[in-house]
Legacy VTK file of the C-alpha trace (Angstrom):
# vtk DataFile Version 3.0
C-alpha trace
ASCII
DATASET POLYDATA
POINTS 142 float
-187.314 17.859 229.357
-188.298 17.796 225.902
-189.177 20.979 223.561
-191.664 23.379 225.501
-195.744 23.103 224.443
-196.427 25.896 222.535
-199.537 27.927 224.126
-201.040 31.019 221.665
-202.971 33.837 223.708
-205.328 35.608 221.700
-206.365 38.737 223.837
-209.073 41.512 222.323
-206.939 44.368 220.200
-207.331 47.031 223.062
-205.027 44.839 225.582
-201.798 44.967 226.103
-200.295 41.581 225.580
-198.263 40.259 228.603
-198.990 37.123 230.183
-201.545 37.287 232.300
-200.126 35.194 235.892
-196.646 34.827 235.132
-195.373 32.664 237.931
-198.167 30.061 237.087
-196.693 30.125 233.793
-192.977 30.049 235.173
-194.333 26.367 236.831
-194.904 24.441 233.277
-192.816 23.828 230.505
-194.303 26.222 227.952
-193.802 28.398 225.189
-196.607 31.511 225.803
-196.838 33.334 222.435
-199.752 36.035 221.226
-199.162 35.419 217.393
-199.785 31.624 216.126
-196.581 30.513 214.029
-198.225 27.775 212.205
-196.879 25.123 214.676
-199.062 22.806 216.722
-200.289 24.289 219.336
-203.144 24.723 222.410
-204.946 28.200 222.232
-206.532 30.519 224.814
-208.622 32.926 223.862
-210.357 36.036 226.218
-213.117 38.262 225.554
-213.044 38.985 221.956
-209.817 37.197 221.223
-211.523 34.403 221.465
-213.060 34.666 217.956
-209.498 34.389 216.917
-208.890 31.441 218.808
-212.148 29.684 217.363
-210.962 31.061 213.988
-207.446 29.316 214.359
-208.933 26.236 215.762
-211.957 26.214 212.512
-208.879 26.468 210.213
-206.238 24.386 211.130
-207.760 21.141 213.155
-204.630 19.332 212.905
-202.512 21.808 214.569
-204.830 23.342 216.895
-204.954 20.290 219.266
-206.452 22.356 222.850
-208.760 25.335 223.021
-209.559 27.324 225.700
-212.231 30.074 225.493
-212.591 32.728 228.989
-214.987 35.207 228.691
-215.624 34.989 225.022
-218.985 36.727 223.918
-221.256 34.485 221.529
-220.840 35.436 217.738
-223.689 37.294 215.833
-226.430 35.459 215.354
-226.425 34.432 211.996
-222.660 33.111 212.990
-221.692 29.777 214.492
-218.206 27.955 214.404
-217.990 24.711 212.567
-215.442 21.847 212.283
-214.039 22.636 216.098
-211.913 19.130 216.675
-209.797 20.610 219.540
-210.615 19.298 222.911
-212.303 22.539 224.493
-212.973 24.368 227.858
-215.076 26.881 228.797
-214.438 29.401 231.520
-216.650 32.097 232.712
-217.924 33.747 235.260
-221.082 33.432 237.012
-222.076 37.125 237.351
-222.843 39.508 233.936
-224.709 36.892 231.763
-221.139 34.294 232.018
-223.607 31.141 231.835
-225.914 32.676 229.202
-222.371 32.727 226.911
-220.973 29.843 228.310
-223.577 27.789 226.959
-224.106 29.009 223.835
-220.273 28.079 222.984
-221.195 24.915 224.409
-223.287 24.079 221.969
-221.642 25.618 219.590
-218.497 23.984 220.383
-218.999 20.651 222.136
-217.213 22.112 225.297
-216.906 21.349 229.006
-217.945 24.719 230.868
-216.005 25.607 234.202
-218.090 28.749 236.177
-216.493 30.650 238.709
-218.792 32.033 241.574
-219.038 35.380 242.466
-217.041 36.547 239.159
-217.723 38.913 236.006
-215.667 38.691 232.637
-212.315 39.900 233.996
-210.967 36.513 235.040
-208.388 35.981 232.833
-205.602 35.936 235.349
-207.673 34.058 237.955
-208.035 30.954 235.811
-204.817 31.141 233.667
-203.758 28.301 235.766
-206.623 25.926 234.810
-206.317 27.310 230.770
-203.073 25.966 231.259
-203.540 22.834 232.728
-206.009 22.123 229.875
-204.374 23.621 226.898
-200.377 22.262 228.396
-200.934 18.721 230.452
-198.552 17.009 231.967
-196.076 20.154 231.685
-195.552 21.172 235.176
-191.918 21.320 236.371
-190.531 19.270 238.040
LINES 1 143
142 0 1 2 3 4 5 6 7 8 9 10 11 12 13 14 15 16 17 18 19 20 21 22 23 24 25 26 27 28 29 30 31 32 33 34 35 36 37 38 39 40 41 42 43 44 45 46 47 48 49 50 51 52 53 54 55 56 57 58 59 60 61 62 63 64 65 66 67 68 69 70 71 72 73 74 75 76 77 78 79 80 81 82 83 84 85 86 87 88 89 90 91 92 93 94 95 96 97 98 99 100 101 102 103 104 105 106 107 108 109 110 111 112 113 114 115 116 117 118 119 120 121 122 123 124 125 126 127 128 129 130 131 132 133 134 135 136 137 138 139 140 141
């Protein structure tokens, strides 16, 4: 196989950083990192690391190719992203106001939202496998 996709996590400062399901990431061909490197990459953010995602993505279009956003509260209201190119999902869930902030990055964004039923904002580690399907295709070993 060729060189592994690079995949950035950007988790909120209080969290440790460890991957968050790490045999679904042990099934694709990927390089998980928590600091970007300048090289092209796909980018997950959760919670508040996702302003740091949006950030990266706002700033370097060409190299930020996938974004991912799970659980990632709205900005302040006199803030809204601009110049997002990178094909993006949205995943939240249903319970604790997950559609209300779903759809605000949706517009802000351009995003497809993904809800899961029955869930709050801790689902990091339930849908790690679908941020990396999105953010890594076509990278699951053989």
């Amino acid at each position: 196989m060729g060189t592994a996709r690079r995949i950035v996590l950007c988790l909120p400062d209080w969290m440790v950083h460890a991957d968050p399901a790490p045999d679904e990431t042990a099934k694709r061909d990927v390089d998980l990192a928590f600091d970007w490197d300048t090289s092209t990459a796909g980018v997950v953010g959760f919670g508040e690391g996702g302003w740091r995602a949006v950030e990266l993505a706002e700033r370097h279009p060409g190299l930020v190719d996938r974004l991912v956003l799970i659980s990632t509260p709205p900005l302040g209201d006199d803030e809204s992203p601009s110049g997002i190119e990178a094909k993006t999902l949205l995943l939240y869930g249903s319970l604790d106001g997950g559609q209300r902030q779903a759809h605000w990055w949706k517009t802000a964004t351009g995003g497809r939202i993904e809800m899961t039923p029955g869930q709050g904002h801790d689902i990091l580690g339930h849908v790690w496998a679908r941020a990396l399907s999105h953010v890594a295709p076509g990278t699951i070993r053989a």
